[in-house]
MOPAC internal coordinates of N, CA, C and O (Angstrom, degrees):
PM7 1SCF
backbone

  N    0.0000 0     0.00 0     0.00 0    0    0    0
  C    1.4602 1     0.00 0     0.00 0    1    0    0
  C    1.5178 1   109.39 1     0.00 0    2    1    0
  O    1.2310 1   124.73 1   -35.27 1    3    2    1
  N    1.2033 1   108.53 1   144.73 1    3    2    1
  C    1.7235 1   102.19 1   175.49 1    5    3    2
  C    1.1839 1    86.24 1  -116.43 1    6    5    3
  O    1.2310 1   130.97 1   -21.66 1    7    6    5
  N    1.9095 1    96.44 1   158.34 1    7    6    5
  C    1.4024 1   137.33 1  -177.28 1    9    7    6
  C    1.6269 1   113.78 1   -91.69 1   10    9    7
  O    1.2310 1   122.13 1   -50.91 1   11   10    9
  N    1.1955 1   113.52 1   129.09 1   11   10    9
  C    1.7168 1   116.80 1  -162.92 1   13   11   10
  C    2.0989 1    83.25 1  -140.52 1   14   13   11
  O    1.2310 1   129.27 1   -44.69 1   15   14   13
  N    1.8433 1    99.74 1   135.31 1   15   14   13
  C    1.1154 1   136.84 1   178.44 1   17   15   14
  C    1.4829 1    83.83 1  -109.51 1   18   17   15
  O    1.2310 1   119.31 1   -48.95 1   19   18   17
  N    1.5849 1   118.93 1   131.05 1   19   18   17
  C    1.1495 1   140.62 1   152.52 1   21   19   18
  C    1.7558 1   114.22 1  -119.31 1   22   21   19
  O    1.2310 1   125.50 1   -46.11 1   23   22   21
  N    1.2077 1   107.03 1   133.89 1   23   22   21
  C    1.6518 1   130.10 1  -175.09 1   25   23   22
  C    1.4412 1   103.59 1   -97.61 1   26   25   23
  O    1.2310 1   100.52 1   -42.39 1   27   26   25
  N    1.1778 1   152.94 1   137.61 1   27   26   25
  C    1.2247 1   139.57 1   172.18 1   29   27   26
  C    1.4656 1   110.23 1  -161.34 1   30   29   27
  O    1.2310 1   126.84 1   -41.39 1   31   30   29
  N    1.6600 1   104.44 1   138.61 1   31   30   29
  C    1.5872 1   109.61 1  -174.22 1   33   31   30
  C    1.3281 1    88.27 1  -132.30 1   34   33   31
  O    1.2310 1   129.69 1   -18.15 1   35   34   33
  N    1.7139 1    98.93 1   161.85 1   35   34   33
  C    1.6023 1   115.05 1  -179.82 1   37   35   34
  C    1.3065 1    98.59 1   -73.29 1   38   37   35
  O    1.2310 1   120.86 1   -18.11 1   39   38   37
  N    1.2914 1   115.97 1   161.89 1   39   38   37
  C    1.8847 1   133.08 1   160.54 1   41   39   38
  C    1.5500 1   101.00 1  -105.09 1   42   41   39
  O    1.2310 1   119.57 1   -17.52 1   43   42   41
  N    0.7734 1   118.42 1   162.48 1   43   42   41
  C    1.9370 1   133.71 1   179.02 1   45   43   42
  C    1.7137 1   111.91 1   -40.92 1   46   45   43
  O    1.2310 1   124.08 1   160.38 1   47   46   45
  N    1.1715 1   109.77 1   -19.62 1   47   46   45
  C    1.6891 1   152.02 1  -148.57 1   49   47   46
  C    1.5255 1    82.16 1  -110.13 1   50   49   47
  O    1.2310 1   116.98 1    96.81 1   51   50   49
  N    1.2158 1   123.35 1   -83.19 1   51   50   49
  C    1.1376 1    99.77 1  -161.39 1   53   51   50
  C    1.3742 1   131.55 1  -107.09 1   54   53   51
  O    1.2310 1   120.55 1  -156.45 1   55   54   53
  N    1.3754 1   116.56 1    23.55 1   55   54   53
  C    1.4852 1   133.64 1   164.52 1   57   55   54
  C    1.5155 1   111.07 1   -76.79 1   58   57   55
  O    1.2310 1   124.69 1   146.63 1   59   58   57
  N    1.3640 1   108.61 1   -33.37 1   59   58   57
  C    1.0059 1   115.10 1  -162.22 1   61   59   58
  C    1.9258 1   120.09 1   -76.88 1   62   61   59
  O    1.2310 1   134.19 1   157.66 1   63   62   61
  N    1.4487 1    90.17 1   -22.34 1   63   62   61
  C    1.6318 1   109.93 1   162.36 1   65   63   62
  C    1.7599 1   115.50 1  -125.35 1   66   65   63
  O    1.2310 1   123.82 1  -126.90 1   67   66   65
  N    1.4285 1   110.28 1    53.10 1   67   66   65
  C    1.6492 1   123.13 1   164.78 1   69   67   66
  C    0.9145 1   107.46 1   -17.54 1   70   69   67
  O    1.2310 1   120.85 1    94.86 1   71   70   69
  N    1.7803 1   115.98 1   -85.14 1   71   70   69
  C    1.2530 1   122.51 1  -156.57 1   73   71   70
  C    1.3026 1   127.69 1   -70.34 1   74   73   71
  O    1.2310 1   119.96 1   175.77 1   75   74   73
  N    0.9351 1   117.69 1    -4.23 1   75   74   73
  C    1.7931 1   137.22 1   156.11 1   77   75   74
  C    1.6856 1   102.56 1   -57.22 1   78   77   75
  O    1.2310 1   118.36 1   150.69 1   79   78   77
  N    0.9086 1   120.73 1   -29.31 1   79   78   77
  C    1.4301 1   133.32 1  -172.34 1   81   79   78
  C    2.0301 1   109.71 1   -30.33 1   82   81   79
  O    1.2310 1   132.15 1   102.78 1   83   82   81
  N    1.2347 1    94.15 1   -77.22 1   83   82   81
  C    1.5089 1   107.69 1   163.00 1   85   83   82
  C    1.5332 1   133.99 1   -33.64 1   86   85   83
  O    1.2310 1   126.88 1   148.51 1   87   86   85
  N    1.7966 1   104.37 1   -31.49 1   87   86   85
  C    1.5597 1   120.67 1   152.34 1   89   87   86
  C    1.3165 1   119.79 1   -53.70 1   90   89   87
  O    1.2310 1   128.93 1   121.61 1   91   90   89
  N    1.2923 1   100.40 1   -58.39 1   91   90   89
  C    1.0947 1   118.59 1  -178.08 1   93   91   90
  C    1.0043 1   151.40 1   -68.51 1   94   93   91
  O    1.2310 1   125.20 1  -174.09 1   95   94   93
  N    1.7968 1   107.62 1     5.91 1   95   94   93
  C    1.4679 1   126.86 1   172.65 1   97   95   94
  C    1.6219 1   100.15 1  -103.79 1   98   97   95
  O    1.2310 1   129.96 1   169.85 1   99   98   97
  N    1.4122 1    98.41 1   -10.15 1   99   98   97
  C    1.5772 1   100.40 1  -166.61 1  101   99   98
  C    1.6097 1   116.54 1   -75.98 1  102  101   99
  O    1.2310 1   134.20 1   132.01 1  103  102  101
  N    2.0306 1    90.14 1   -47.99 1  103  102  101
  C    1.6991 1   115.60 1   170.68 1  105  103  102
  C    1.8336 1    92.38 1   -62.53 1  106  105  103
  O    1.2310 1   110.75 1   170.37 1  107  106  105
  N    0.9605 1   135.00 1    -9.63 1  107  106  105
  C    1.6129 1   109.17 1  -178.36 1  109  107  106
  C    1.3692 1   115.09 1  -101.43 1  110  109  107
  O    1.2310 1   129.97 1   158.07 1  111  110  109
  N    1.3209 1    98.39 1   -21.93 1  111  110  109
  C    1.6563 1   105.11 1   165.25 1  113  111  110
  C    1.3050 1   131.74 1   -62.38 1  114  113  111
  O    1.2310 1   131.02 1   141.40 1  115  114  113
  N    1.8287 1    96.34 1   -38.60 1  115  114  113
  C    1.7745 1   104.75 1   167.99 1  117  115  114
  C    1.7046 1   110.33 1   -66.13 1  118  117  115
  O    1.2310 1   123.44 1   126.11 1  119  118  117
  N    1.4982 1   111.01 1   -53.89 1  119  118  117
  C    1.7983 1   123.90 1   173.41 1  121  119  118
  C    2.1041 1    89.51 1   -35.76 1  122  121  119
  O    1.2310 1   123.60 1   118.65 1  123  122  121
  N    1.0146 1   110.70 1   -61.35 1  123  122  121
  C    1.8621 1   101.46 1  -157.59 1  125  123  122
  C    1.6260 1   104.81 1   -77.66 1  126  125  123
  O    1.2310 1   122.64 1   166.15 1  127  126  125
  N    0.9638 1   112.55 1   -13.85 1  127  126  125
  C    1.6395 1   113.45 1   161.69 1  129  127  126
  C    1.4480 1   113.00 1    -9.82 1  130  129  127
  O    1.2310 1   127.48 1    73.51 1  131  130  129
  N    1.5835 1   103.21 1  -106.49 1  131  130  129
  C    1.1793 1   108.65 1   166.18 1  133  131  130
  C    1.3902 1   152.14 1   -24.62 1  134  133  131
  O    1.2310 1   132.54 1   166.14 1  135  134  133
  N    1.8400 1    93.39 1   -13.86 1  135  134  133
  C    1.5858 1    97.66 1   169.69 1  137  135  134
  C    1.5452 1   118.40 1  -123.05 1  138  137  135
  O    1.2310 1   125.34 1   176.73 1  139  138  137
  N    1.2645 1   107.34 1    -3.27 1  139  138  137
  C    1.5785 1   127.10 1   142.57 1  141  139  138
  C    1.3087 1   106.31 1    88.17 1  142  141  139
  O    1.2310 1   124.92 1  -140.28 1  143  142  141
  N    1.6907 1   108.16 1    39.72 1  143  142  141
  C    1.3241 1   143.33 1   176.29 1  145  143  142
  C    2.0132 1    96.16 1   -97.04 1  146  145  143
  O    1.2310 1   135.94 1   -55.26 1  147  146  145
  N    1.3013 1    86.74 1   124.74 1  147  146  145
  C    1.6301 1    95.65 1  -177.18 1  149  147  146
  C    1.4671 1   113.55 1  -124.98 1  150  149  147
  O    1.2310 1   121.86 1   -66.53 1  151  150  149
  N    1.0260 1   114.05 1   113.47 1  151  150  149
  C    1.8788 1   128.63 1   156.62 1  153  151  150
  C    1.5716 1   118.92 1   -19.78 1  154  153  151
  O    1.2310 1   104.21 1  -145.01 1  155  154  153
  N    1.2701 1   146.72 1    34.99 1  155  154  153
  C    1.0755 1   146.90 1   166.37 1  157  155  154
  C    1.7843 1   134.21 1    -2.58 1  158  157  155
  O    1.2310 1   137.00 1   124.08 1  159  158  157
  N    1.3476 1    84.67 1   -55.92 1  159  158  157
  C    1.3281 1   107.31 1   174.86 1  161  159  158
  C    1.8520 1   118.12 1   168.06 1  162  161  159
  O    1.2310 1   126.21 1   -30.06 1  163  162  161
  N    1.2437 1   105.66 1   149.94 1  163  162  161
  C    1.9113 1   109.81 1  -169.66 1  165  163  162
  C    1.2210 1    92.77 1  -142.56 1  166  165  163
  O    1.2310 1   128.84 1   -15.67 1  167  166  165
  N    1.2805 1   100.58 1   164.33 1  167  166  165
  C    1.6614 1   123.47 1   178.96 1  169  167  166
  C    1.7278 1   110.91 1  -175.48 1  170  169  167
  O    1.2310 1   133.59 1   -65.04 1  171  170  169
  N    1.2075 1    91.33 1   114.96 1  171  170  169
  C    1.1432 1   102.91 1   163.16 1  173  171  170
  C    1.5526 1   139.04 1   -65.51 1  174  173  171
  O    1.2310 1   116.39 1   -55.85 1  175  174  173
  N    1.5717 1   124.47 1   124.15 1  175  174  173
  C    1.3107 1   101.84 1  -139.36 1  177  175  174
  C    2.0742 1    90.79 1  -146.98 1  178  177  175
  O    1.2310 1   127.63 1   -33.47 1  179  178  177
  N    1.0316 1   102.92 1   146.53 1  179  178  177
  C    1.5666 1   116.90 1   156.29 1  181  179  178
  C    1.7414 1   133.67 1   -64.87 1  182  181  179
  O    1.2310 1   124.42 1   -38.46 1  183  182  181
  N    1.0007 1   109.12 1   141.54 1  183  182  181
  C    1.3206 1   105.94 1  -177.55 1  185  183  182
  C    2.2052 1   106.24 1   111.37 1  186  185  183
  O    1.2310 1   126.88 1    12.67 1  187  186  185
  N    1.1775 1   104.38 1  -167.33 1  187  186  185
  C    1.1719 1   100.79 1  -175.15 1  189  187  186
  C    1.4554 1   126.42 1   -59.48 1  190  189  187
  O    1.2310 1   120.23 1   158.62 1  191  190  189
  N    0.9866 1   117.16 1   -21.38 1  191  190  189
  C    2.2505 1   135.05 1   161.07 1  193  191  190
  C    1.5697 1    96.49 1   -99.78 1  194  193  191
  O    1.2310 1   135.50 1   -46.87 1  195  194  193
  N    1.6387 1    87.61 1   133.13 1  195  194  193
  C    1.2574 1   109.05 1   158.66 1  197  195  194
  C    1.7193 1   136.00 1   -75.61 1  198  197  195
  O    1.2310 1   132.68 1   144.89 1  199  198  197
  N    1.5675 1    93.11 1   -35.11 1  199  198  197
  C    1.5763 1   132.11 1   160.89 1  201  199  198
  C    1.5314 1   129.05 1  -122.72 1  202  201  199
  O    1.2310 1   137.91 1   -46.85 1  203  202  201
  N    1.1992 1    82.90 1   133.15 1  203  202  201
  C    1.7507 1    94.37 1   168.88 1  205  203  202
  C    1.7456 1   114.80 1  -131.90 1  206  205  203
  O    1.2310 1   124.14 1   -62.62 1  207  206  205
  N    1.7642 1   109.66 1   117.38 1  207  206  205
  C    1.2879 1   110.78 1  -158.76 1  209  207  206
  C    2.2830 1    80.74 1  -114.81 1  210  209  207
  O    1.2310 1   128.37 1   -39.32 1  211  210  209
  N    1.6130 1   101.48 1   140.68 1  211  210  209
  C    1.7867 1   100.72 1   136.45 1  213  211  210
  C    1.4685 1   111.73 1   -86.14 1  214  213  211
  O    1.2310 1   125.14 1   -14.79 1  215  214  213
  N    0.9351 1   107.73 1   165.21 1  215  214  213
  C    1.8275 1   110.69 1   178.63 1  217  215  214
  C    1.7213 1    72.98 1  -139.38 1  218  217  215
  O    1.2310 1   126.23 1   -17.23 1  219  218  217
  N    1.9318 1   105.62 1   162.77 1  219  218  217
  C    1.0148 1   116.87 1   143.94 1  221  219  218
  C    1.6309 1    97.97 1  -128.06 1  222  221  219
  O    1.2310 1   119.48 1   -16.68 1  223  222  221
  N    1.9588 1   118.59 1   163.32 1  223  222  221
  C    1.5132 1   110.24 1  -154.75 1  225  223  222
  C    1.5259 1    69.69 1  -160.22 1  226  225  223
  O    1.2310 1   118.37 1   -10.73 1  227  226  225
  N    1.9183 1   120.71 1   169.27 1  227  226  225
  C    0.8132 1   126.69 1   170.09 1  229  227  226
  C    1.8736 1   126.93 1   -94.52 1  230  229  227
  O    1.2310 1   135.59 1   167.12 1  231  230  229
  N    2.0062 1    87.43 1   -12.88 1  231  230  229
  C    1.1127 1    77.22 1  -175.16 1  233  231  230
  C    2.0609 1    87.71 1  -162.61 1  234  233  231
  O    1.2310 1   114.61 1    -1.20 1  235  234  233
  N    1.0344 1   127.82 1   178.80 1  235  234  233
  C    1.3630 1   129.79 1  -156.36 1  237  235  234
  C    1.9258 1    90.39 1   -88.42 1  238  237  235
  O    1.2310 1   121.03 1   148.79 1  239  238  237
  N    1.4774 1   115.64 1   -31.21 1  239  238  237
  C    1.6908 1   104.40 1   173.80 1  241  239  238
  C    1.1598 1   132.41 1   -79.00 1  242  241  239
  O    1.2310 1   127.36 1   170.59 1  243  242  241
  N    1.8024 1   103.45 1    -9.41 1  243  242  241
  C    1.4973 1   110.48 1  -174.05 1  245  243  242
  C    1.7009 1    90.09 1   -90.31 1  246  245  243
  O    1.2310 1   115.71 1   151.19 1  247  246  245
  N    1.4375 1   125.74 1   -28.81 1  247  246  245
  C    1.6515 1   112.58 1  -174.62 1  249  247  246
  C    1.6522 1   107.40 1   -78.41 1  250  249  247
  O    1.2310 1   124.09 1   166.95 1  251  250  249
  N    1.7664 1   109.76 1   -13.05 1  251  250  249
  C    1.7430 1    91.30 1  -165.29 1  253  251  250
  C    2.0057 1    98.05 1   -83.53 1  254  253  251
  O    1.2310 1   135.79 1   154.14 1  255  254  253
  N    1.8299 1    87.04 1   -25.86 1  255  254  253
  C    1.5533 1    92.72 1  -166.39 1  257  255  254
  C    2.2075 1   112.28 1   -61.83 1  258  257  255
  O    1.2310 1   135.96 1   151.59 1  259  258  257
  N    1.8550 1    86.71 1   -28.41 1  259  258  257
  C    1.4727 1   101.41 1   177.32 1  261  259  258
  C    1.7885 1   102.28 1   -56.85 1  262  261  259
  O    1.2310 1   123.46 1   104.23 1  263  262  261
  N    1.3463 1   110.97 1   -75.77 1  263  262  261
  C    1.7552 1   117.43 1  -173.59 1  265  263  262
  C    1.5684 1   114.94 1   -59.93 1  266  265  263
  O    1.2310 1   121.86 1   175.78 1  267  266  265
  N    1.2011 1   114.05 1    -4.22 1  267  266  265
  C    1.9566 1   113.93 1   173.80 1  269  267  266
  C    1.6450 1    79.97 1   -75.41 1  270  269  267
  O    1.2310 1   118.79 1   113.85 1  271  270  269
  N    1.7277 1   119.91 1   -66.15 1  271  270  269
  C    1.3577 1   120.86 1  -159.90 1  273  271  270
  C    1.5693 1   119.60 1   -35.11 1  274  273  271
  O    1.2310 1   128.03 1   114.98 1  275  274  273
  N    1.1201 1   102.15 1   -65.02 1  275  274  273
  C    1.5282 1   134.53 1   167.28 1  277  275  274
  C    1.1627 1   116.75 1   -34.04 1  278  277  275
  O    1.2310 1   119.29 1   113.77 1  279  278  277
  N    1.5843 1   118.96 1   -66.23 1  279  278  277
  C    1.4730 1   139.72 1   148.39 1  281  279  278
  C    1.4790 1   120.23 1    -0.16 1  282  281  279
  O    1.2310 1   132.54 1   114.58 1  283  282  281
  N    1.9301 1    93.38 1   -65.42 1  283  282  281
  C    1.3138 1   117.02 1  -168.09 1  285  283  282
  C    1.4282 1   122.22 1   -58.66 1  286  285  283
  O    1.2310 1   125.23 1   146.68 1  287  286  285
  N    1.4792 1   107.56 1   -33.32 1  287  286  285
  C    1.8421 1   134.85 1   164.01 1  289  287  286
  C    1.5158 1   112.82 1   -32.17 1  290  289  287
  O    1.2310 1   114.86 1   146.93 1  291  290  289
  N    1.2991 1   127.34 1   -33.07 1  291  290  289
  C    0.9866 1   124.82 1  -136.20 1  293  291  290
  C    1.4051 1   143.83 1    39.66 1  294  293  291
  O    1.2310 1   116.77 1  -158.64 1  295  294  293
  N    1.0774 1   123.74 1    21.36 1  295  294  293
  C    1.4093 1   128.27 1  -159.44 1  297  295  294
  C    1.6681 1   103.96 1  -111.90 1  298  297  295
  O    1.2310 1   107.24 1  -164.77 1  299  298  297
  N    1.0105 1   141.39 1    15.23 1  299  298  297
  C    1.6205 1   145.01 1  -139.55 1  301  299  298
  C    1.7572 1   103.42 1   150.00 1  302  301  299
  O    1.2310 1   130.58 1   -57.99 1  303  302  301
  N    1.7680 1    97.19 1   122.01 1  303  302  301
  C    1.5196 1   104.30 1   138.71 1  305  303  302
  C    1.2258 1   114.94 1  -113.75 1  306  305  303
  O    1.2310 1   120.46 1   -30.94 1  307  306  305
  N    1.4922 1   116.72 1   149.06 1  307  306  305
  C    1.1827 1   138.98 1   173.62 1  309  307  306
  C    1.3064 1   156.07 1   -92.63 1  310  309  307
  O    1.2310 1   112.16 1   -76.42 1  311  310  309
  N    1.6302 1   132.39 1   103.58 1  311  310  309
  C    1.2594 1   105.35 1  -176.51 1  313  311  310
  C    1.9128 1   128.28 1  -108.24 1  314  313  311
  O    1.2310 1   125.61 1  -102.69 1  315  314  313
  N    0.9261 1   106.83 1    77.31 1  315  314  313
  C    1.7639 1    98.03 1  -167.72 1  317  315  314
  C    1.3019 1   121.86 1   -73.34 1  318  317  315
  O    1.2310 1   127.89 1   -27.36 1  319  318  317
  N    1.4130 1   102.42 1   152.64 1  319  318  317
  C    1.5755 1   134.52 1  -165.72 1  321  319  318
  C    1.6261 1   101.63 1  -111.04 1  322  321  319
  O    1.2310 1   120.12 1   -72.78 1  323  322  321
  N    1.4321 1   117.37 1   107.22 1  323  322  321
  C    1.4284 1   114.75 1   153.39 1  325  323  322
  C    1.3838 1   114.90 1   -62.33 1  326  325  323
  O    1.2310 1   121.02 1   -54.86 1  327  326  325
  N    1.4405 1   115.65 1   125.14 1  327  326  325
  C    1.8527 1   126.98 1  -175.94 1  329  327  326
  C    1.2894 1   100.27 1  -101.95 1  330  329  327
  O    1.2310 1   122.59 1   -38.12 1  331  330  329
  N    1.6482 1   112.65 1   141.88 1  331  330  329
  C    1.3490 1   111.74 1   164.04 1  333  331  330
  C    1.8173 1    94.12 1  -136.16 1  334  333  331
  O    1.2310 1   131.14 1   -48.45 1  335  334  333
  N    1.9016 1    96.10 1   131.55 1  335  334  333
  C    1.1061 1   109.49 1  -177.41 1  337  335  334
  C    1.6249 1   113.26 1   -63.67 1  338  337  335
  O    1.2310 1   108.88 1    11.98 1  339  338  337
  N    1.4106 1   138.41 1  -168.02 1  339  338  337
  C    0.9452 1   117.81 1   156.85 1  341  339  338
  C    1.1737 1   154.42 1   -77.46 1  342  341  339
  O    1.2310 1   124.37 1   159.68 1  343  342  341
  N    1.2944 1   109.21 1   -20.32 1  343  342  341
  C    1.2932 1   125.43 1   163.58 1  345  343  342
  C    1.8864 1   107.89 1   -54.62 1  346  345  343
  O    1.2310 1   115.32 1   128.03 1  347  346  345
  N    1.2484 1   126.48 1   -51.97 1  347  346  345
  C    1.1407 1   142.14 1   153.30 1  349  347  346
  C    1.7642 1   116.22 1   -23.47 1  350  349  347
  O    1.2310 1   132.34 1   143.59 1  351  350  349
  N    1.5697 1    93.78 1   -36.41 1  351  350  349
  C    1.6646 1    85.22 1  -168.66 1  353  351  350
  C    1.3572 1    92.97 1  -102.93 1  354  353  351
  O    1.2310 1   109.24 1   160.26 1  355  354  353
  N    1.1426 1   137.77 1   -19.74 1  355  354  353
  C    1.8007 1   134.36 1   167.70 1  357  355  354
  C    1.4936 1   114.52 1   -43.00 1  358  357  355
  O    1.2310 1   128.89 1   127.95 1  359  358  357
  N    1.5312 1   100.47 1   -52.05 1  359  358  357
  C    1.4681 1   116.54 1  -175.58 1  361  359  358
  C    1.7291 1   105.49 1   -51.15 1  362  361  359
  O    1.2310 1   129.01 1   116.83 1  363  362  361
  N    1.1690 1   100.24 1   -63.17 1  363  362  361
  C    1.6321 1   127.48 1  -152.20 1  365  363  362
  C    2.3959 1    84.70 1   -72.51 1  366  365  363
  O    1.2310 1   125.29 1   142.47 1  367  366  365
  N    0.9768 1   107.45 1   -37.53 1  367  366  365
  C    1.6033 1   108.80 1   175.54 1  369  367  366
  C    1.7175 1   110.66 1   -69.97 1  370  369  367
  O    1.2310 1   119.37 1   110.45 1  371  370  369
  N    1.0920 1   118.81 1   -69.55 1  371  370  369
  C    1.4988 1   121.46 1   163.60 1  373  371  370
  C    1.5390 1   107.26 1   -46.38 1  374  373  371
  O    1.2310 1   105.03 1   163.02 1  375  374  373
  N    1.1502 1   145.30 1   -16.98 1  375  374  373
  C    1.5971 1   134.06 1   170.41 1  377  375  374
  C    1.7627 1    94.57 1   -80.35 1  378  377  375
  O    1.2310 1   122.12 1   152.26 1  379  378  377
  N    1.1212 1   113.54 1   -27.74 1  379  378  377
  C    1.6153 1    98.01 1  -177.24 1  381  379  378
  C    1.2614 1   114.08 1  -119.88 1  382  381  379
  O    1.2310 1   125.98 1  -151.82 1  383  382  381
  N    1.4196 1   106.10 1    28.18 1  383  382  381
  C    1.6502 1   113.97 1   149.74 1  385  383  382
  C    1.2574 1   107.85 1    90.00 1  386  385  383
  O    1.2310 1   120.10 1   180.00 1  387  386  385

């Protein structure tokens, strides 16, 4: 499974119903079901993101196809970060010598 950093700020849409917020990681978990994109962990946070989600996904089309979905809500734009643990970055360092 790969590891996906999601950035996320409210839209006008979804500031406007915050406290729904907590629903709403829940309804996105059922929405990513099917593509076998999983909720890791979120936190709501200060500073320039409102949210910060890990996702784990099987593959980089099942996470873009997950955040278009999500996207589509209006409630959140998004910016995600493919993560590579460390073991991940040994590999990917020894391929480039």
């Amino acid at each position: 499974m790969a590891t996906f950093v999601a950035l996320f700020n409210w839209t006008e849409q979804g500031i406007k119903t915050f406290k729904d917020s907590p629903s709403r990681v829940d309804a996105a978990q059922e929405l990513f079901g099917g593509l076998g994109v999983e909720v890791k962990d979120i936190y709501w946070t200060l500073g320039p993101y409102d949210l910060v989600s890990v996702f784990e996904a099987p593959d980089d089309e099942s996470m873009t196809a997950a955040m278009v979905k999500l996207g589509s809500l209006g409630n959140v734009r998004s910016t995600t970060l493919r993560a590579f643990d460390r073991s991940e970055f040994e590999a990917i360092a020894g391929k480039a010598g």
